[in-house]
C-alpha positions as CSV (number, residue, x, y, z in Angstrom):
1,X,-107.8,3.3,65.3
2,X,-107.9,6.6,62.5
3,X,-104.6,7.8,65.4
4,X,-102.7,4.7,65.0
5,X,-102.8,4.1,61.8
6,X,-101.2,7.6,61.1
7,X,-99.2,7.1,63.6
8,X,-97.9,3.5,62.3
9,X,-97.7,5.1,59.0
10,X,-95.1,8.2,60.5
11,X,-93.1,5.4,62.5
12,X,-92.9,3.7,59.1
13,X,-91.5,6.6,56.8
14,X,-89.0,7.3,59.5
15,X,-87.6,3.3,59.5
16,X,-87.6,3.8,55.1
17,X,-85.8,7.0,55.7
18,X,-82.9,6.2,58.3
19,X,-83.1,2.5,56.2
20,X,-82.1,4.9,53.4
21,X,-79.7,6.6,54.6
22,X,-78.0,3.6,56.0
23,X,-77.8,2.3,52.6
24,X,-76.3,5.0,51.2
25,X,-73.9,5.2,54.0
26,X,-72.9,2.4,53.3
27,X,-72.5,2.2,49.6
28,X,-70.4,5.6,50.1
29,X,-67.9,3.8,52.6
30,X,-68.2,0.3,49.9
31,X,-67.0,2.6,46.9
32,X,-64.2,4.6,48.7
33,X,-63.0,0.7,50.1
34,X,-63.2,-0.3,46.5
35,X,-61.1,2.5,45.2
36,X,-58.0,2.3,48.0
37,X,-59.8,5.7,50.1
38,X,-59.9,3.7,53.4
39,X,-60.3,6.9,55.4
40,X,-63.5,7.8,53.9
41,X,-64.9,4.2,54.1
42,X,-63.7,4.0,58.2
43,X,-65.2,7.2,58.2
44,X,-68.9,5.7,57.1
45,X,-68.6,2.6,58.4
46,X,-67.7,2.8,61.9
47,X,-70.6,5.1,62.9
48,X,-73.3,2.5,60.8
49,X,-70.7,-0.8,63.0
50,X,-71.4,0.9,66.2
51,X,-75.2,1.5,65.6
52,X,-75.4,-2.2,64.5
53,X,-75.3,-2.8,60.6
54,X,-74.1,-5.8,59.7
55,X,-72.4,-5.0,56.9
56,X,-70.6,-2.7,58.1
57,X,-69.3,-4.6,60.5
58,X,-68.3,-7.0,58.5
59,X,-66.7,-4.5,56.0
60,X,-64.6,-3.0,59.5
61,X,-63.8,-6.1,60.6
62,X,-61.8,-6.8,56.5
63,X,-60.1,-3.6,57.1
64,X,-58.6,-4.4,60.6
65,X,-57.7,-8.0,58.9
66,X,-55.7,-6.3,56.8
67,X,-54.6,-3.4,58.3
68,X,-56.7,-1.1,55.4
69,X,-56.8,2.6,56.8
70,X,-56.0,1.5,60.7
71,X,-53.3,-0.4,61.9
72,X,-54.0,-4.5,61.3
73,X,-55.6,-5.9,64.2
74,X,-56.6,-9.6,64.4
75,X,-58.5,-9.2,67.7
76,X,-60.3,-6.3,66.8
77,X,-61.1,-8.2,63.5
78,X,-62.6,-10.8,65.1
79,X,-64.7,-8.2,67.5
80,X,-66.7,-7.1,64.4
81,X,-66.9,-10.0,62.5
82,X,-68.7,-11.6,65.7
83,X,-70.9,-8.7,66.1
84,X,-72.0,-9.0,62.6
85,X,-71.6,-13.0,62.8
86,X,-74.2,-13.2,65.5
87,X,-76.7,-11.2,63.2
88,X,-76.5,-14.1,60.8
89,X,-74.2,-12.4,58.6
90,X,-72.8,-15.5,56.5
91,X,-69.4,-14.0,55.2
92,X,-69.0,-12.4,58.8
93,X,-69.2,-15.8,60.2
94,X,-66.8,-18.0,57.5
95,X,-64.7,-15.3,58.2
96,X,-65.1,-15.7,62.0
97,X,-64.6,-19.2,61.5
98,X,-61.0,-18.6,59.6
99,X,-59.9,-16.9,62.8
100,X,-60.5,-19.5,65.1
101,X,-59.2,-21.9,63.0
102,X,-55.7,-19.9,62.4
103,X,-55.9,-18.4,66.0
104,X,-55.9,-15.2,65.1
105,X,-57.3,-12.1,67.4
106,X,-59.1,-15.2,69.4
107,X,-57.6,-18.8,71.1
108,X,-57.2,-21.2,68.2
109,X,-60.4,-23.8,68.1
110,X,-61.2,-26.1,65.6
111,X,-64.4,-27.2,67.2
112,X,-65.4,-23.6,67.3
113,X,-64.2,-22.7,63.8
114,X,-66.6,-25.7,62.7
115,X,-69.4,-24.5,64.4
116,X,-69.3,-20.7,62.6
117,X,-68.3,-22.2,59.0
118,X,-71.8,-24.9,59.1
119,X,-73.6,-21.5,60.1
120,X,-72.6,-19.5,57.1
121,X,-72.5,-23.2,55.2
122,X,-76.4,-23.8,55.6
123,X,-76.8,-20.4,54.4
124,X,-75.4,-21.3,51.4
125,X,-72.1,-19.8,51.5
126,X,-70.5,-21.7,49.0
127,X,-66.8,-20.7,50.5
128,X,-68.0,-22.0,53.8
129,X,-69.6,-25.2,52.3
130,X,-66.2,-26.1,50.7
131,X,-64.2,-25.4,54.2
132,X,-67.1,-27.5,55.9
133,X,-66.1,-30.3,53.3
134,X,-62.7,-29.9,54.0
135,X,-62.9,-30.2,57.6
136,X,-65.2,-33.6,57.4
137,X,-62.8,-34.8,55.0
138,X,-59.9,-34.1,57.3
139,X,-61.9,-34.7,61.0
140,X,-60.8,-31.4,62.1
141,X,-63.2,-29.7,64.7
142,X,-65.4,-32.8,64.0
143,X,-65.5,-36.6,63.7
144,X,-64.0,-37.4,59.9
145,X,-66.9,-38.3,57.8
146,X,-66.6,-38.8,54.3
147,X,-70.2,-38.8,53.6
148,X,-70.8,-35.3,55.2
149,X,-67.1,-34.3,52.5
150,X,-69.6,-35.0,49.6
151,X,-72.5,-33.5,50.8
152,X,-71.3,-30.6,51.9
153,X,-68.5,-30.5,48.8
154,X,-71.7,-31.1,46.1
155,X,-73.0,-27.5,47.7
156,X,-70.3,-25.7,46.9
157,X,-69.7,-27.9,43.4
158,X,-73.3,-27.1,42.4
159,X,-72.4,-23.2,43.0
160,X,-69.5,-23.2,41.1
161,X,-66.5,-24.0,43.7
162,X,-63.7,-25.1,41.8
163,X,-62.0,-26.3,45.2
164,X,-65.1,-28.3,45.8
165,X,-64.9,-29.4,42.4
166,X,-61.8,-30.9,42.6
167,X,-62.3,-32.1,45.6
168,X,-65.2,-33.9,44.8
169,X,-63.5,-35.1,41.9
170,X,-61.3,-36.4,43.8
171,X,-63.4,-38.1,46.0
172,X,-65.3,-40.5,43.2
173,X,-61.8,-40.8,42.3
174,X,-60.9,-42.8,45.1
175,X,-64.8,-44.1,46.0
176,X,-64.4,-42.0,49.5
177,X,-68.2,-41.4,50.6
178,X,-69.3,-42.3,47.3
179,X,-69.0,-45.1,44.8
180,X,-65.7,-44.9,42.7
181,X,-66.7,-43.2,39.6
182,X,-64.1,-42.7,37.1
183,X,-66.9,-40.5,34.7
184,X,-68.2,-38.4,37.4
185,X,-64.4,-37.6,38.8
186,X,-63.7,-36.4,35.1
187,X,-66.8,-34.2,35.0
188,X,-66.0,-32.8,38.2
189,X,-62.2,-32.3,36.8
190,X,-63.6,-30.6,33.8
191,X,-65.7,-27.8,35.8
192,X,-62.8,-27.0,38.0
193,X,-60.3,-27.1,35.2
194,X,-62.2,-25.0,33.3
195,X,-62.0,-22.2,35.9
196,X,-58.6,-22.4,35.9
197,X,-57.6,-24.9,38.6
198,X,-54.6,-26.0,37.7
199,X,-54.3,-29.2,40.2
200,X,-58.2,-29.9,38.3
201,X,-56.0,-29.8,35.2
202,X,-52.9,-31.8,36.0
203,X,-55.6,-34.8,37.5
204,X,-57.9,-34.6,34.6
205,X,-54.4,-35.0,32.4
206,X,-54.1,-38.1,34.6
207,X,-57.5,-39.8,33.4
208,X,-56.8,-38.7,30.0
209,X,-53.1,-40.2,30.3
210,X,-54.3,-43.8,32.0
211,X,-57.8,-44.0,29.8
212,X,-60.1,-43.4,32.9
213,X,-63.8,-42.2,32.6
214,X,-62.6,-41.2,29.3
215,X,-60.9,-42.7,26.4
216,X,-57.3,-42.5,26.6
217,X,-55.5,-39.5,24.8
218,X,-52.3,-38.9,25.1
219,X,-52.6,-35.5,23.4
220,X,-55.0,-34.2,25.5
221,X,-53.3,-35.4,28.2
222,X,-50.4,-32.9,27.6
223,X,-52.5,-29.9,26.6
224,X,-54.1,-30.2,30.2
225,X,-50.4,-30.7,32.1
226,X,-49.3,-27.8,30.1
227,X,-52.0,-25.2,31.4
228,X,-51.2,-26.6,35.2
229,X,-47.5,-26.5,34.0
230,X,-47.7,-22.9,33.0
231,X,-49.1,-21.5,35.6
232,X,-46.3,-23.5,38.2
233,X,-47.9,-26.3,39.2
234,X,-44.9,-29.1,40.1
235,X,-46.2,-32.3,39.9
236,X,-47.9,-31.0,36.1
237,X,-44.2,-29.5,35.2
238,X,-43.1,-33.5,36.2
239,X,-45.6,-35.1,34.1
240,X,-45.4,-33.0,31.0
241,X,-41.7,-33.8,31.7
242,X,-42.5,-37.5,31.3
243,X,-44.4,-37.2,28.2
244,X,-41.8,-35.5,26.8
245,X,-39.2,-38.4,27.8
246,X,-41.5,-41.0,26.2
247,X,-42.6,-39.2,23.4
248,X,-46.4,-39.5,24.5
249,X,-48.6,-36.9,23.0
250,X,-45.5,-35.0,22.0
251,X,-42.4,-35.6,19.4
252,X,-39.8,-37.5,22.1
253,X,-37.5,-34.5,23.2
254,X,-35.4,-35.3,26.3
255,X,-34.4,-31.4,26.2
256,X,-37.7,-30.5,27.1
257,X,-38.0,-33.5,29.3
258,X,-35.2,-32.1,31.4
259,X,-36.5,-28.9,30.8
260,X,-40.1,-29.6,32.7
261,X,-38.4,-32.3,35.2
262,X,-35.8,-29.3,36.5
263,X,-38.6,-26.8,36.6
264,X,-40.7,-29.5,38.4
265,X,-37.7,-30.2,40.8
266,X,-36.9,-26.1,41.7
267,X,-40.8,-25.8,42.7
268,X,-40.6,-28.9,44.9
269,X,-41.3,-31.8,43.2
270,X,-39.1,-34.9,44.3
271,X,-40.1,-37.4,41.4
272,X,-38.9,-34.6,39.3
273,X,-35.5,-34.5,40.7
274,X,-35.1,-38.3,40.2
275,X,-36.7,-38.4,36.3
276,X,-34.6,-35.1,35.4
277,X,-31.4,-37.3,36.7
278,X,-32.3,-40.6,34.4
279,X,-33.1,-38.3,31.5
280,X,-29.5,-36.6,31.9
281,X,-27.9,-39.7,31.5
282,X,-29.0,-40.6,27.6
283,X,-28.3,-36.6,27.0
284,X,-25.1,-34.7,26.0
285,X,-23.2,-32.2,28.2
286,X,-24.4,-29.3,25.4
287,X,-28.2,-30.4,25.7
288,X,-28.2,-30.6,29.2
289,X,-26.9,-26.9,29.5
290,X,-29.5,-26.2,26.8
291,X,-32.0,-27.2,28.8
292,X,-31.0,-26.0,31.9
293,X,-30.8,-22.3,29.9
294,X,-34.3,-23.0,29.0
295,X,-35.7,-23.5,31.8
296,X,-34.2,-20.3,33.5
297,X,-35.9,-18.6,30.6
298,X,-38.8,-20.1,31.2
299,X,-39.0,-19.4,35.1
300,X,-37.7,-15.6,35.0
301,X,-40.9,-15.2,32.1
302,X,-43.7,-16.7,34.4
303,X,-43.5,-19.8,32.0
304,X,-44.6,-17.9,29.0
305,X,-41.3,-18.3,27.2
306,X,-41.1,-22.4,27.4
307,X,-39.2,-24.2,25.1
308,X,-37.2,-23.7,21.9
């Protein structure tokens, strides 16, 4: 027994060794990746793939996804995110997923792409709970089910998804899977805005425009479409328009109505084609090319330079 013991006590400190040196591997190959030296990060990961480390392989399979320090290779992407995937790696197998849902390196499968995503999901991948949302919410790769949306979109919510968020938000919105709640779709607007989400902050504009879940404010309103309008967002550019026209929130300025509609309009929004059209009408030749000069300027300056 005395024999064994030492003996399970060698086996051990050789496991917490090569453990150790695995780790450090790793973290070697992790910092060089991090830094743009994708040769030295092939370098210590491929040996630590081949022997089995999960990370690793997941970290190999990123760089032949994007063609980092070998030439980009879907299938062989998808070779080492499986590897790592079937070892219960979570971000190995959302990203698995992703390839079976684009077809990429492997045939395209919904069903299959499902299947990969709920196994990283009920790890709590937050990323994989939100797709798992999306594809219940959508039926794609399984039956549409609104209920399973919300449950799976609340995961990702409750971690801090602004996608989910929004979604979600969207969902009490509408009363999809849940009862329609006009307070709990503004909450869920709010987190997601709040992170930056600019479709979070053109909707919650929209409850703040119409009064619902919260009282009506017009000002508000417009502060919210401006963030989504500033960072591009069409159908925020076409609302803040609108204010503008009607003088809601804002001084009435049909220069800066046309302004927001045209920029609306060039970044696909139709409605904004037709409101920049009525506005025209009630304008003069000179403030309809002012506009038109301002919303060049504000385009060609990533909308930080917006108005007069």
């Amino acid at each position: 027994m005395k024999n064994l013991n030492i003996i399970s006590a060698a086996v051990i400190s050789v496991v917490m060794l090569a453990t150790s040196a695995f780790a450090q591997d790793f973290q070697k190959g992790l910092e060089a990746a991090q830094s743009g030296d994708y040769a030295t990060a092939l370098q210590e990961w491929r040996p630590l793939a081949e022997q089995g480390d999960a990370e690793a392989q997941y970290g190999l399979g990123l760089m032949y996804r994007k063609g980092q320090g070998v030439p980009q290779d879907y299938v062989e992407a998808a070779k080492w995110w499986r590897l790592a995937a079937e070892q219960g790696n979570a971000k190995a197998q959302y990203n698995l997923g992703w390839s079976y849902n684009d077809g990429q390196g492997v045939p395209q499968d919904y069903v299959e792409a499902a299947k990969w995503w709920r196994l990283a999901a009920e790890q709590g991948n937050a990323k994989a709970q939100y797709t798992l949302g999306w594809s219940y919410y959508n039926g794609e790769g399984v039956p549409q089910d609104y209920a399973e949306a919300v449950k799976w979109y609340r995961l990702a919510a409750e971690q801090g998804n602004a996608r989910a968020q929004y979604n979600l938000g969207i969902m009490y919105k509408n009363g999809q899977g849940v009862p329609q709640d006009y307070a709990e779709a503004v909450r869920l607007y709010r987190l997601a805005a709040e992170q930056g989400q600019a479709a979070a902050q053109n909707n919650l504009g929209v409850m703040y425009e119409n009064g619902q879940g919260v009282p009506q404010d017009y000002a508000e309103a417009v502060r919210l479409y401006r963030l989504a309008a500033e960072q591009g967002y069409a159908t925020a550019q076409g609302n803040l328009g609108f204010m503008y026209s009607k003088g809601q929130g804002v001084l009435q300025d049909n220069v800066l109505a046309h302004m927001w509609y045209n920029l609306g309009a060039a970044n696909g929004n139709e409605l904004g084609a037709e409101n920049r059209e009525i506005v025209a009408k009630k304008m003069t030749p000179q403030d309809i090319s002012k506009a038109q000069v301002m919303a060049r300027e504000c385009m060609s300056s990533d909308y930080k330079n917006c108005g007069y």
